[in-house]
N, C-alpha and C positions, 0 to 999 in steps of 0.2 A: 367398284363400279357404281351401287349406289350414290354415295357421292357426289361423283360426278355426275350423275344423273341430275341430281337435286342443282349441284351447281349452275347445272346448265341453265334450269328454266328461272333460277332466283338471283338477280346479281346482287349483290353485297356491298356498301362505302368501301369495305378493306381491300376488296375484291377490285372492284371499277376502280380504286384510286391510290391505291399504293397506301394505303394509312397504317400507322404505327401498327406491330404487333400487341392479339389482344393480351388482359393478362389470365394466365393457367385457370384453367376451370376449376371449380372446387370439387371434392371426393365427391361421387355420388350417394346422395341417402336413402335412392328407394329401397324400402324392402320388399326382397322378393317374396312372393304367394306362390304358393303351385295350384294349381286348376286341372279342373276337370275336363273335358268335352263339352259335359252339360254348363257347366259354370259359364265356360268361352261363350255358350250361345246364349245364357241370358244375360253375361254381360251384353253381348251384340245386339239384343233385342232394346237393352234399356238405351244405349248410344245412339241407334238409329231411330228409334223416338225421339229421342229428343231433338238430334238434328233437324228428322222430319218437321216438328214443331217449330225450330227456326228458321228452317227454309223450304219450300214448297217443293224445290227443284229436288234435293231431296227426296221427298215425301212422294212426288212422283215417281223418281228411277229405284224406290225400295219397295214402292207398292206399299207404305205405309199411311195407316188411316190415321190421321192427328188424332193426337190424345188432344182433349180442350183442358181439364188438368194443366199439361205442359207448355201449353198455349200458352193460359193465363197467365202461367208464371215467370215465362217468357217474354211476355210484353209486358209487366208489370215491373220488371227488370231494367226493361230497356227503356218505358219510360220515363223511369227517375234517372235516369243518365243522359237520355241521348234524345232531344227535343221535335227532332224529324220521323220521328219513327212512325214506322204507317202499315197498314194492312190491306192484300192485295185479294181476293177474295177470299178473305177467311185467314189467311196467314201473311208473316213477316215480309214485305218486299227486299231484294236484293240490298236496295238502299239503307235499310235497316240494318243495323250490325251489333249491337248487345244482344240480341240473342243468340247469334250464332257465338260471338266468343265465351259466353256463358255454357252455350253448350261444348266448346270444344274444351274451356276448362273441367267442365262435368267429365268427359272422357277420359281425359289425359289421369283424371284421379282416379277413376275407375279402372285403367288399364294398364299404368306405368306399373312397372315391376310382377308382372302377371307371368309365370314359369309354366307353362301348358307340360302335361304330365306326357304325353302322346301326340305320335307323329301327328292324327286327324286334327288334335286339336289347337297344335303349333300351328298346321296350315292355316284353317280356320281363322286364327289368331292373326297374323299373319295379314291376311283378306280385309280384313276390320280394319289392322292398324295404316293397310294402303289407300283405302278411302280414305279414312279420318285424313292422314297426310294432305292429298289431292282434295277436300274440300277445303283444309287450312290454306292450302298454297293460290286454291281460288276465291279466296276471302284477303289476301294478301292482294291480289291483282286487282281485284275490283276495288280497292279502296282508294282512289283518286282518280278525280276529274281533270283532263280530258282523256288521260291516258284510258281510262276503265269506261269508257263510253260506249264502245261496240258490244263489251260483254253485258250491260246491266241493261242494255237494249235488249240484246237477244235474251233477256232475262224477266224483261217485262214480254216479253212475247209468248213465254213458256206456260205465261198463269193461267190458272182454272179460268172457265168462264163464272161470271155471275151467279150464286143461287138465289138469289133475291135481289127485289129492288133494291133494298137498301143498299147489298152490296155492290151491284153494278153504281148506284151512284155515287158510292166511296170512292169506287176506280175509278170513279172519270174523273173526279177531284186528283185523286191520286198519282195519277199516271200526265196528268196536267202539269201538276207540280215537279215530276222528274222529269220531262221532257223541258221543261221551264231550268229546270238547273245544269240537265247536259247544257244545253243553250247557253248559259249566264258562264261557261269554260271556255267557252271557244274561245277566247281572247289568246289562251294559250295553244291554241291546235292551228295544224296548217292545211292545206287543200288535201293531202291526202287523207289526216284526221276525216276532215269532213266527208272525201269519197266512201271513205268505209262505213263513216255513222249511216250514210244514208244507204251504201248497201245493208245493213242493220238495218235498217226503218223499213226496210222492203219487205221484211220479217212481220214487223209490228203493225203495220198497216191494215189489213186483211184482220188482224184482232181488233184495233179499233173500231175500222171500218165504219158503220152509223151509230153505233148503240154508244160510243162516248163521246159526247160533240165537244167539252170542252177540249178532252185530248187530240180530237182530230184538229182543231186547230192548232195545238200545241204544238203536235207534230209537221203541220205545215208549216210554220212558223220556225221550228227548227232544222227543215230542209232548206227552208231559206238563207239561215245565216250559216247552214254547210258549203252552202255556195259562194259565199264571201269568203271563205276561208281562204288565206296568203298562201301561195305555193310553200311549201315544203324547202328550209332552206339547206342548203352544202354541209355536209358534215353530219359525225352520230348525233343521232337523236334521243332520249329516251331510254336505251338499252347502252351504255356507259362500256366500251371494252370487251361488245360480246363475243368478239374471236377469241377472246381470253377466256372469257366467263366459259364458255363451251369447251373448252380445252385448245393446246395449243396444237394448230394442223390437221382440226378437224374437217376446217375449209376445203382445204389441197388432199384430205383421203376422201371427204364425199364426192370431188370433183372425180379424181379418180376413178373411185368407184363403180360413178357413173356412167363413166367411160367404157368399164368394163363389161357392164351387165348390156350395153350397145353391143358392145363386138359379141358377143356371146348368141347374144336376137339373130342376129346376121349371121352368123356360123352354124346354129343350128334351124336355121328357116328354110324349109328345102322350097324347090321352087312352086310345087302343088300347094303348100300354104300361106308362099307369098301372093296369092291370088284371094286369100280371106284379109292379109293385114290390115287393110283399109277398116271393116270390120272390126275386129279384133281391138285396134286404135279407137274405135267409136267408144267398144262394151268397156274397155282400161275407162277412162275419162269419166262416162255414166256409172261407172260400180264404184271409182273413186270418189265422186260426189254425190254416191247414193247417200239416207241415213237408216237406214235397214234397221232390224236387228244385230245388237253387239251382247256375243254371252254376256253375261250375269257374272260378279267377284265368285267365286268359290263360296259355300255354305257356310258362315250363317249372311253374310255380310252381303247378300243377293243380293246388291246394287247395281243396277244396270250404267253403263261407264258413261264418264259425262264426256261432254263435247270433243274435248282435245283426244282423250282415249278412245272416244270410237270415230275417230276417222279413219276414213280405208280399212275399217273391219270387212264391209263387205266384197271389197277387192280381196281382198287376204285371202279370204273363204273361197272365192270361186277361184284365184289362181292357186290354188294351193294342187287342185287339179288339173290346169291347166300351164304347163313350162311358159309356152310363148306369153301367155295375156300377164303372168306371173313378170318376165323380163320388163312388159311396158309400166306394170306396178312398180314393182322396186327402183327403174328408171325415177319416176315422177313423184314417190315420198322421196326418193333423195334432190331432185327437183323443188319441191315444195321445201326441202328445210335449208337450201341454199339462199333461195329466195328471203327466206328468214335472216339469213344471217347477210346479205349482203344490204339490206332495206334496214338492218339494224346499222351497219356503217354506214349508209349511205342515202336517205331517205326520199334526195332529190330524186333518184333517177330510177321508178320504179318500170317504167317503160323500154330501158335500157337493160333491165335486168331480165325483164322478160322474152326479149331478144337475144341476151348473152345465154338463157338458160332456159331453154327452150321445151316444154313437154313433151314426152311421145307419143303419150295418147294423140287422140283425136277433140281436141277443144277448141272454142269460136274467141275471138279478142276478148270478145264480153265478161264473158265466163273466168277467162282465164288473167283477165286485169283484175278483175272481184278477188279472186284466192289470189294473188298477189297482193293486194291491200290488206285483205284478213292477215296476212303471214305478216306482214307489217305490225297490222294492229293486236294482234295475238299472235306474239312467238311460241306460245308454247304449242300449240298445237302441230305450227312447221316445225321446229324443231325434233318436236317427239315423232313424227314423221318420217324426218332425218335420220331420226336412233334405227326407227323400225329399218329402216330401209338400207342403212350401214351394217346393221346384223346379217338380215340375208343375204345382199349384197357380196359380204364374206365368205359366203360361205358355198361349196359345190350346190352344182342346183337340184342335183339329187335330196342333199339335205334340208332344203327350203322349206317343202311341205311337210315336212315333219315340226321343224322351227314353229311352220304355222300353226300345225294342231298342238303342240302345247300351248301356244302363248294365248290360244283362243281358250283352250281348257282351262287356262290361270284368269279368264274373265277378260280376256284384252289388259294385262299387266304383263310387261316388263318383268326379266327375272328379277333383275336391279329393283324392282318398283316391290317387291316383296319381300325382300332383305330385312332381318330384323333394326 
């Protein structure tokens, strides 16, 4: 199941295009260690510094204080290698990329071949190595322009604010400059590209605001040439084969699926509570597009889940108590990861999709054309969506809310997502 998991949200040359088989891997040479509890957590403490050090985003969802130590050595790294590198108050921006793969090389040496003695500290272990994964596979996605434009938007939107002048004047150079290079990609993006950067820029806006005037121009400047952007032509775009890549007939069981957790709404809605649905349709919509709180990985690896993983946490949570609002949830993550998959074949017609595949919440065009573009421009998020919502979906609805309280106890991970 792992896997497939992975396969889903990564597609592959061999994968999208039929290429030669690779050749046999060679014997593996890590040697195993066995570890302690204690061991597991100071490795997890020295990883999540240093990631913290290469990424802000990071730094914030681990509640970790930068070491300046791993800063320095961080960007002292990255500048002999990599000429753009830049700092966003205080730390690495998004666009910056030698420190983070320095830091994921740092882990992978610190953690490959590690035998945890006990069940605590497998789990544990475990926790650690499904971040590291998930911040690699978000360091894969952000690495091209214009495809990775919505995310390193909402990325510049995430940073600290300023603690000194000096620093807010870095930013505004800084953020100048990236806004200046989404911009110089558009050549390659098409209208719907540009719909979503600038839903993205609705994000970043309200952080610019007055205090960076070169970026605020910047960014007007690149809402401008979002709107020049050519329609969206016929054909996949971008995701190369994803009906494949996701497995074969995943389409036609979440269509399914969806179908059934309808009849289900209807069969068990008596008529005293068909008199809230209206209701009910509102809270589904608002709790799915909430961004609440999402538990935390399992100890030590207390990362609060990034974007793609806490979506519809807080749906999860309230309908795990409630069957009916719980139907219109599962409904609408299998909704959102159709949407994925049918905008990855077909990128002209995202307005037809939305029509074809209809939410049951209660959502306004506005709202509901936006996470249609998202699910375009980040599949992983619909997708993983999709997983969520084809598991419960499966399953008696009695067992639903059980599904829920574990998978929230596991940090919002997937069984699949913790696989060694």
């Amino acid at each position: 199941m792992r896997g497939f998991f992975l396969s889903m949200l990564v597609v592959t040359a061999p994968l999208a295009f039929g290429c030669a088989s690779q050749p046999a891997a060679a014997p593996s040479t890590t040697v195993r260690k066995t570890v302690t509890l204690e061991e597991v957590r100071a490795a997890s403490h020295d990883t999540l510094r240093e990631l913290a050090a290469a990424d802000g985003r990071v730094a914030q969802r681990a509640h970790v204080e930068i070491d300046q130590a791993d800063l320095a050595r961080a960007m002292q790294a990255s500048l002999a290698t990599e000429e753009s590198a830049a700092l966003l108050s205080g730390t690495p921006d998004a666009f910056t990329r030698a420190p983070r793969a320095r830091a994921f090389a740092a882990a992978h040496a610190r953690l490959d071949g590690l035998a945890p003695v006990d069940p605590a500290a497998r789990t544990e272990l475990a926790a650690l190595r499904a971040v590291l994964r998930e911040e690699e596979a978000r360091f894969g996605r952000e690495a091209t322009l214009p495809a990775a434009a919505t995310r390193l938007v909402r990325a510049l939107a995430s940073v600290e604010p300023p603690r000194t002048t000096a620093e807010r004047t870095q930013n505004d150079v800084v953020l100048a400059r990236r806004l200046g290079e989404i911009e110089d990609s558009l050549d390659d993006a098409d209208s719907l590209d540009g719909d979503a950067i600038e839903d993205a820029l609705d994000e970043l806006e309200p952080f610019v605001g007055t205090v960076y005037p070169e970026a605020e121009k910047a960014l007007t400047s690149l809402r401008l040439a979002c709107g020049q952007a050519l329609p969206a032509p016929h054909g996949p775009r971008r995701i190369p084969a994803l009906a494949v890549t996701i497995g074969a007939g995943t389409k036609a069981r979440w269509i399914e699926l969806r179908a059934r957790v309808r009849t289900e709404r209807e069969a068990y809605q008596t008529p005293d509570e068909s008199v809230h649905s209206a209701d009910r349709e509102a809270q589904a919509t608002d709790l799915l597009l909430q961004r609440g709180p999402c538990p935390a990985a399992p100890a030590p690896a207390r990362v609060s889940p990034a974007p793609e993983r806490a979506f519809g946490c807080a749906a999860l949570e309230r309908g795990a108590g409630a069957p009916l609002l719980l139907d219109l949830v599962v409904h609408d993550l299998l909704t959102v990861g159709l949407w994925a998959i049918e905008l990855g074949e077909e990128r002209a017609g995202y307005r037809r999709v939305l029509s074809q595949y209809a939410m049951a919440g209660r959502v306004s065009t506005e709202v509901g054309s936006k996470l249609a573009r998202r699910a375009a421009a980040e599949p992983e998020t619909a997708l993983r969506a999709g997983l969520i919502g084809q598991e419960l979906a499966a399953l008696d609805r009695p067992a639903r809310a059980q599904w829920i309280r574990d998978y929230l106890a596991r940090g919002a991970f997937l069984a699949a997502e913790l696989a060694p």
